[in-house]
C-alpha atoms as an extended CHARMM CRD file, in Angstrom:
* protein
*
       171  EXT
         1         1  UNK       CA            145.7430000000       73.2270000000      117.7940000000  PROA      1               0.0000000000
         2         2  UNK       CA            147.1500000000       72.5840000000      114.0780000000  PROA      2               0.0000000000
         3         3  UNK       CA            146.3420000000       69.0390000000      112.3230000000  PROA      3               0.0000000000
         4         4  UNK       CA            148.5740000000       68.2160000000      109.6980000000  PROA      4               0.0000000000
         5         5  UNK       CA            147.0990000000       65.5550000000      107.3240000000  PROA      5               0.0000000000
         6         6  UNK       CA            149.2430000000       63.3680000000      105.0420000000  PROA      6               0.0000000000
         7         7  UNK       CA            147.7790000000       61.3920000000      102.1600000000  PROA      7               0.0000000000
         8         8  UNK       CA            149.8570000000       59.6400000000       99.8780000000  PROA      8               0.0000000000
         9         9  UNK       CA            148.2400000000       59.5600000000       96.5720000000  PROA      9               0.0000000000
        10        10  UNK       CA            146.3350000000       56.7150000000       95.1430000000  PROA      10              0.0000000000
        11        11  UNK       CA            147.4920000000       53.2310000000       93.4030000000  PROA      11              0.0000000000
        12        12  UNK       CA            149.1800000000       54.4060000000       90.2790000000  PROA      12              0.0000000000
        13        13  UNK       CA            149.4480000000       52.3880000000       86.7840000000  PROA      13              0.0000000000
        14        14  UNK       CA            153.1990000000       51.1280000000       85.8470000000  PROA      14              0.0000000000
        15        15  UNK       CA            151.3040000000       49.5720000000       82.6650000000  PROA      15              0.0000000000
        16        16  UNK       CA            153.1560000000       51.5560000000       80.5100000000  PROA      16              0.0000000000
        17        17  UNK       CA            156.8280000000       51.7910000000       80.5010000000  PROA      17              0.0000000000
        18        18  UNK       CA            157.0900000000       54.6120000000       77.9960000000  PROA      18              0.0000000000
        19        19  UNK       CA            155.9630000000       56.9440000000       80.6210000000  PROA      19              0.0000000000
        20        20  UNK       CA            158.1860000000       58.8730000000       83.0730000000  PROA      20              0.0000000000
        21        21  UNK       CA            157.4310000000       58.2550000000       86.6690000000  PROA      21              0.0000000000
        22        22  UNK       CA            156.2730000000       61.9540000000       86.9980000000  PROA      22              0.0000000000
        23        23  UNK       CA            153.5250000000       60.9530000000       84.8280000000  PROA      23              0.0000000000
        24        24  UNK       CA            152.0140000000       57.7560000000       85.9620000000  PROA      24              0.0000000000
        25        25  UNK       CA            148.1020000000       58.0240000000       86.2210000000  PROA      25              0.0000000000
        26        26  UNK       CA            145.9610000000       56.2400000000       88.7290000000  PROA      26              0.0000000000
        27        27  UNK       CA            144.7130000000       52.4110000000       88.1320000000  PROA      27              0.0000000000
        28        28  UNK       CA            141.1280000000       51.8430000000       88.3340000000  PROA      28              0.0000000000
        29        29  UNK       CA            141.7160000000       50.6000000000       92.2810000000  PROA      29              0.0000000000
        30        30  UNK       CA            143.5570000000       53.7390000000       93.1940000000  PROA      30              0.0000000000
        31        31  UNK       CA            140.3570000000       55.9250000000       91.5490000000  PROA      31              0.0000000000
        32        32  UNK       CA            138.0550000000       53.8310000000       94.1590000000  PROA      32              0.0000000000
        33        33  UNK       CA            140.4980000000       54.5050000000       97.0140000000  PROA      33              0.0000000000
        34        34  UNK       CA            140.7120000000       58.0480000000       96.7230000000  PROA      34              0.0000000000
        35        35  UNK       CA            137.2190000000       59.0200000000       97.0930000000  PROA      35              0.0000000000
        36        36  UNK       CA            136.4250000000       56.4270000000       99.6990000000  PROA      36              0.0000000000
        37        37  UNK       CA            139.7850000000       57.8260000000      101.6300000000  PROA      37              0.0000000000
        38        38  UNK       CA            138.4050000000       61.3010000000      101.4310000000  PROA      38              0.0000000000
        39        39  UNK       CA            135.2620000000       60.5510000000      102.7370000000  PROA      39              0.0000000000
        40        40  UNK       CA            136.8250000000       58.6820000000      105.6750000000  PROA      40              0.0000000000
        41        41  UNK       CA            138.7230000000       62.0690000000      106.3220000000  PROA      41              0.0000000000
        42        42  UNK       CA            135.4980000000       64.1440000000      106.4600000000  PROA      42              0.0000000000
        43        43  UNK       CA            133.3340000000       61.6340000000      108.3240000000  PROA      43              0.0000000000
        44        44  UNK       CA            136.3480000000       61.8270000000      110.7490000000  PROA      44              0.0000000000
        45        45  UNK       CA            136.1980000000       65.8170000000      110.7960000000  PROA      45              0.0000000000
        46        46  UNK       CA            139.5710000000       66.4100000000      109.2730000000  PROA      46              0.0000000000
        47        47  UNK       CA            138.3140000000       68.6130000000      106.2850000000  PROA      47              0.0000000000
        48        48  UNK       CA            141.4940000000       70.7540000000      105.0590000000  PROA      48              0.0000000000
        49        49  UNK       CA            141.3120000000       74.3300000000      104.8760000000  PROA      49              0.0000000000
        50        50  UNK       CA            144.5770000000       74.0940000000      102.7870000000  PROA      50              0.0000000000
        51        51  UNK       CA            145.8920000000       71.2480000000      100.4040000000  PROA      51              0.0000000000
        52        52  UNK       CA            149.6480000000       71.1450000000       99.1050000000  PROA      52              0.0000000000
        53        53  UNK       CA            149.5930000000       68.9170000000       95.9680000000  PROA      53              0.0000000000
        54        54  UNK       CA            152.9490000000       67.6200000000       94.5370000000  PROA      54              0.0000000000
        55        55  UNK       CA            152.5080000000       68.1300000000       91.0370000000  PROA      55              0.0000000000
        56        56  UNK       CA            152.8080000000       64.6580000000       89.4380000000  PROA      56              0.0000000000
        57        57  UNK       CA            149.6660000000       63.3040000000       87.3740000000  PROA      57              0.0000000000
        58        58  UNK       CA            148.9000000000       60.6100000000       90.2920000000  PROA      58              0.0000000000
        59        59  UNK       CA            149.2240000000       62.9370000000       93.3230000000  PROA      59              0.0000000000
        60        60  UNK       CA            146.9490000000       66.0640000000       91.1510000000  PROA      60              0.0000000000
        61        61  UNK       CA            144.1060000000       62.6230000000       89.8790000000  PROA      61              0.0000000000
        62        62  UNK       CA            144.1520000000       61.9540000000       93.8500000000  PROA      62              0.0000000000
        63        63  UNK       CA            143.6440000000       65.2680000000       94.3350000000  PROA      63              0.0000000000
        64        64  UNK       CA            140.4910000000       65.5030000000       92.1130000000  PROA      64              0.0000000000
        65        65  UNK       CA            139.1860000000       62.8060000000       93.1130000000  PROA      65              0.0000000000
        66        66  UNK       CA            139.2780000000       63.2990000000       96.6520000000  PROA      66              0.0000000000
        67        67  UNK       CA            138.0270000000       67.3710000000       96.8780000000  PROA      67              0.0000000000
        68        68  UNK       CA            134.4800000000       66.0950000000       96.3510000000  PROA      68              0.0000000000
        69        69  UNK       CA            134.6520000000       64.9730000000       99.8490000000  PROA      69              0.0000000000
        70        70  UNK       CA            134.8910000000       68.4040000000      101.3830000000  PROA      70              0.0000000000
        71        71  UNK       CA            132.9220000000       70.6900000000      102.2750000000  PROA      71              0.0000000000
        72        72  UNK       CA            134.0710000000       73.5640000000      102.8440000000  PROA      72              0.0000000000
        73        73  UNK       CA            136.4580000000       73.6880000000       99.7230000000  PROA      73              0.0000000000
        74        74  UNK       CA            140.0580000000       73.5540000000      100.8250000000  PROA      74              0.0000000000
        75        75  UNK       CA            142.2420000000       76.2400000000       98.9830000000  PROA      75              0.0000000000
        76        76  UNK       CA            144.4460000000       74.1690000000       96.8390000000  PROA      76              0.0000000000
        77        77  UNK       CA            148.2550000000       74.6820000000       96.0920000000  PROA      77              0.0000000000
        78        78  UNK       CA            150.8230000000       72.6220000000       94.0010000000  PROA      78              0.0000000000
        79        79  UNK       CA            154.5610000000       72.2670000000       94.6040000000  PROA      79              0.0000000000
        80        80  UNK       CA            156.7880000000       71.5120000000       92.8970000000  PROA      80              0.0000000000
        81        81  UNK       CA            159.0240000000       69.9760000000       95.5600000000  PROA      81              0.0000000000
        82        82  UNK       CA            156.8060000000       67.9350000000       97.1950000000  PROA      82              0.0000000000
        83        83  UNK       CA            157.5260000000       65.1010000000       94.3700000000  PROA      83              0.0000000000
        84        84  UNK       CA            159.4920000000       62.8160000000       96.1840000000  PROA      84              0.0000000000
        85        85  UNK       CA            160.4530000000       65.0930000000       98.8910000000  PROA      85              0.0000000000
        86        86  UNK       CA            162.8050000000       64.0310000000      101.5020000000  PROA      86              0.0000000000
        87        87  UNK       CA            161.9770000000       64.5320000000      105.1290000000  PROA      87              0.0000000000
        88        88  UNK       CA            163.9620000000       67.6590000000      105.3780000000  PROA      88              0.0000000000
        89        89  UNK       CA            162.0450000000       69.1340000000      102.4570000000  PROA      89              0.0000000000
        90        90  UNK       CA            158.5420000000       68.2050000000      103.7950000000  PROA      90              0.0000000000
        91        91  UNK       CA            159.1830000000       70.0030000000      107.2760000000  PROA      91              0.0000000000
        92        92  UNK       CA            160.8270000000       73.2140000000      105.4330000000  PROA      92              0.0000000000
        93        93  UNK       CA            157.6330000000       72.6590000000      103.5380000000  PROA      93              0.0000000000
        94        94  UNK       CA            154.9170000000       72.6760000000      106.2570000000  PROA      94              0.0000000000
        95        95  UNK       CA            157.0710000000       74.5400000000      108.4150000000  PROA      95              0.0000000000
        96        96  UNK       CA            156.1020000000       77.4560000000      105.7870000000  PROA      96              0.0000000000
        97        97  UNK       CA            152.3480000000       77.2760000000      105.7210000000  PROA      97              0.0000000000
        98        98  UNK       CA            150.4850000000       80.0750000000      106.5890000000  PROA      98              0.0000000000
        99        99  UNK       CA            149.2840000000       80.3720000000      109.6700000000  PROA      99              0.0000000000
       100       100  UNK       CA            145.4540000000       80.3560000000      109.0070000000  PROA      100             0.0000000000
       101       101  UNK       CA            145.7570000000       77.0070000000      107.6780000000  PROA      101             0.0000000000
       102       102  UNK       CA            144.9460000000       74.8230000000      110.7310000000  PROA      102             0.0000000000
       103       103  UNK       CA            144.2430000000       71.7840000000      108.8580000000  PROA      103             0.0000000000
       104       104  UNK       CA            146.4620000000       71.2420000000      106.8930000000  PROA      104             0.0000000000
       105       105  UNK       CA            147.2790000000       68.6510000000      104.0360000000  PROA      105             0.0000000000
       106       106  UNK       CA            149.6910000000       67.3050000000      102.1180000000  PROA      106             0.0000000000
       107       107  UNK       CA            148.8700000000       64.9860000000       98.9830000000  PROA      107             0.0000000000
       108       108  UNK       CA            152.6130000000       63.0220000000       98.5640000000  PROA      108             0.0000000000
       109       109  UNK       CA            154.8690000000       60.2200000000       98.0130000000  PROA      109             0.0000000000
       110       110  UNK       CA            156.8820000000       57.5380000000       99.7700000000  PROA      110             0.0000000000
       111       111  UNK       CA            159.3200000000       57.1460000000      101.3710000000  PROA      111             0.0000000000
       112       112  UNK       CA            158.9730000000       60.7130000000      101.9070000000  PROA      112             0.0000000000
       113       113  UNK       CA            155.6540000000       60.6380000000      103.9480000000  PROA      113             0.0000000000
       114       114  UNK       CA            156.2440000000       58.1070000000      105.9560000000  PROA      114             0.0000000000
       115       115  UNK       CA            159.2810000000       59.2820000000      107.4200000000  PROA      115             0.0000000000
       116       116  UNK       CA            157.9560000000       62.4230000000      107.4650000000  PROA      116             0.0000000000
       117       117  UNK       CA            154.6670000000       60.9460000000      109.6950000000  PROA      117             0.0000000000
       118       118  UNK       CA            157.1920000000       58.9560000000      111.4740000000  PROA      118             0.0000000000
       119       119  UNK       CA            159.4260000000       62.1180000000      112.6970000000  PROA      119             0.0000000000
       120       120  UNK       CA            156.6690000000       64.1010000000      113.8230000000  PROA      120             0.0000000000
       121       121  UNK       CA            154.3600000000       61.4520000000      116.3320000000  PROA      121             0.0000000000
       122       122  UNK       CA            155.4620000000       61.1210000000      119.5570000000  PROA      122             0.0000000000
       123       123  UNK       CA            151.9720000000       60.0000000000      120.9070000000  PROA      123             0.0000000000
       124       124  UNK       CA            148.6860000000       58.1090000000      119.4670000000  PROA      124             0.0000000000
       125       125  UNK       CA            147.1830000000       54.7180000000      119.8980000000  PROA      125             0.0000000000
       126       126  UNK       CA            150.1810000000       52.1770000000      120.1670000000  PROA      126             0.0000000000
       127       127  UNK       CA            148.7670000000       49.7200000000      117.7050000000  PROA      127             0.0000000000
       128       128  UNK       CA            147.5260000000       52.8480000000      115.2640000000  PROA      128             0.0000000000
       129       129  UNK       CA            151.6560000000       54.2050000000      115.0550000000  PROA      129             0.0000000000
       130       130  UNK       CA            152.9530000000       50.4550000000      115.2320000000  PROA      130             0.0000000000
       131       131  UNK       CA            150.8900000000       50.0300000000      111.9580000000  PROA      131             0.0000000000
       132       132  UNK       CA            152.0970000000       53.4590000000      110.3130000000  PROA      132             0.0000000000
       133       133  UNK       CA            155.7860000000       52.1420000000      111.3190000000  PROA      133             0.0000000000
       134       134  UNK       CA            155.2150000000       48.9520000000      109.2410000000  PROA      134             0.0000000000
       135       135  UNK       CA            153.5430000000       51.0620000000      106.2090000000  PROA      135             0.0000000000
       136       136  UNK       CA            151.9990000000       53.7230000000      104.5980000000  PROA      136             0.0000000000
       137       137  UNK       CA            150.8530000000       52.0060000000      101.1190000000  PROA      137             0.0000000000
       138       138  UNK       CA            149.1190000000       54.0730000000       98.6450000000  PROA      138             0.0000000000
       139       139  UNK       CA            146.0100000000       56.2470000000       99.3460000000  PROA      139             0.0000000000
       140       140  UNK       CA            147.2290000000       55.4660000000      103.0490000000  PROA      140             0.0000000000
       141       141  UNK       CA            146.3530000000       58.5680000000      105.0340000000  PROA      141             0.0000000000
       142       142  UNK       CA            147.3850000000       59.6910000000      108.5200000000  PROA      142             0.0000000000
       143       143  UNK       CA            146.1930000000       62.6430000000      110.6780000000  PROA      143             0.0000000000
       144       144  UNK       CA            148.4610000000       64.3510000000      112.9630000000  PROA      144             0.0000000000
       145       145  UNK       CA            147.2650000000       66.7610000000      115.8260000000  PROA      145             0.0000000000
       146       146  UNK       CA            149.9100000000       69.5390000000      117.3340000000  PROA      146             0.0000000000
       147       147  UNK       CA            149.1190000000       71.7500000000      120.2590000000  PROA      147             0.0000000000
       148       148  UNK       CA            151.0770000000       74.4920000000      118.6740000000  PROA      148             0.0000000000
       149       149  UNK       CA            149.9020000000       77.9110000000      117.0610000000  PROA      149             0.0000000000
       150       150  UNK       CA            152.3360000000       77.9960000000      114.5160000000  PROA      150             0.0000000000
       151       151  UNK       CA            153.8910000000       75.5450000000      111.8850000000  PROA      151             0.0000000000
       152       152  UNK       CA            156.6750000000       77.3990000000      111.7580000000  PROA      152             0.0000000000
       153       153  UNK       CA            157.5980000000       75.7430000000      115.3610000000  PROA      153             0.0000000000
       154       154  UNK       CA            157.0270000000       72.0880000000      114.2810000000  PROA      154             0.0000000000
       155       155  UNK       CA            159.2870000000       69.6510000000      116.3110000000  PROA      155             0.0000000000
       156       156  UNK       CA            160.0770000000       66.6200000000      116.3290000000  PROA      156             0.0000000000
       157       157  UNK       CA            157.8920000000       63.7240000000      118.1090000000  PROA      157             0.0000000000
       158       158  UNK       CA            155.7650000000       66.4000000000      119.1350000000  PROA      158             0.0000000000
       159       159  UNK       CA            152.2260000000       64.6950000000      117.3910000000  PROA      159             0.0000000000
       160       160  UNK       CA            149.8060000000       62.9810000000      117.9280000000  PROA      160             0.0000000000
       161       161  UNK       CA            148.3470000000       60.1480000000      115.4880000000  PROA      161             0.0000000000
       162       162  UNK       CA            144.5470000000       60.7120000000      115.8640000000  PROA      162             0.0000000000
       163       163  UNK       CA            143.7110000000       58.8660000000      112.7160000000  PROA      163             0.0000000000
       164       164  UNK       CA            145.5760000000       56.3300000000      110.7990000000  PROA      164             0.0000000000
       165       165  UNK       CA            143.9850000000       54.6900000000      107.8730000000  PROA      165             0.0000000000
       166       166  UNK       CA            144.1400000000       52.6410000000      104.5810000000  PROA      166             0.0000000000
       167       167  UNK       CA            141.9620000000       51.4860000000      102.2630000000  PROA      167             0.0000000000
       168       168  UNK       CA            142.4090000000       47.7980000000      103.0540000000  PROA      168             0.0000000000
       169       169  UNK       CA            141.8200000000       48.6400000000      106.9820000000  PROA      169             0.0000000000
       170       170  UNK       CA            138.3690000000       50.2550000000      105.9930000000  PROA      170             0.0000000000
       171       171  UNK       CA            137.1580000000       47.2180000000      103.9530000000  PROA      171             0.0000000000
């Protein structure tokens, strides 16, 4: 069984307009989030054994902030093209990951993630994927279980949402 996990990074800061979107940093609610998030992960038992990062400053603070929370270390890799990815891109992605990594995660943006999430569940609680249809807002997370051996076979609606959550659904 492979359990991809996608968590779209943290609230980021448009306070500043000087900055390219690339490097918007995290707002003091999006730092809260991304710890609690984690933990919600691990209490869950979805610890990654691998993590692909995009490499914008909000997705790489997430990041950071969130690794605390796991235990065993996840081996961490950043691409490049997981900044804004399109749906296409994030399955060419995943599709690629090695084949020890059975938990795997990927630290993103929307729309990208969504969509992505979206594509790939074809079961799960009803109200659980009705509420990942309506939104995945930031530090949103959603765990998706495959009975595959390989993500280089990844179909469509072939998932299963075991977990969706958000920081304003944990309280």
């Amino acid at each position: 069984m492979l359990t991809l996990i996608l968590f779209r990074h943290a609230k980021s800061s448009w306070d500043d307009p000087t900055l390219e979107d690339f490097d918007r940093p995290l707002t003091a609610r999006g730092k809260k989030a991304a710890p609690k998030m984690a933990a919600h992960l691990a209490k869950q038992g979805f610890v990654p054994d691998l993590i692909l990062c995009s490499a914008s400053l909000r997705t790489r603070q997430t990041l950071d902030l969130a690794l605390p929370a796991f235990a065993p270390k996840p081996k961490v890799d950043y691409a490049a093209a997981l900044y804004e990815a399109s749906l296409p891109t994030l399955l060419a992605i995943v599709r690629d990951a090695p084949e020890d990594a059975r938990k795997l995660m990927v630290i993103g943006h929307n729309p990208g993630l969504q969509s992505f999430a979206l594509y790939l569940v074809g079961r799960g609680e009803p109200a659980m994927r009705r509420a990942l249809a309506g939104k995945l807002p930031t530090a949103g997370i959603a765990a998706i279980t495959f009975k595959a051996e390989s993500w280089s076979g990844l179909q469509p609606g072939t998932g299963r949402l075991a977990l969706f959550a958000t920081p304003k659904r944990l309280g």
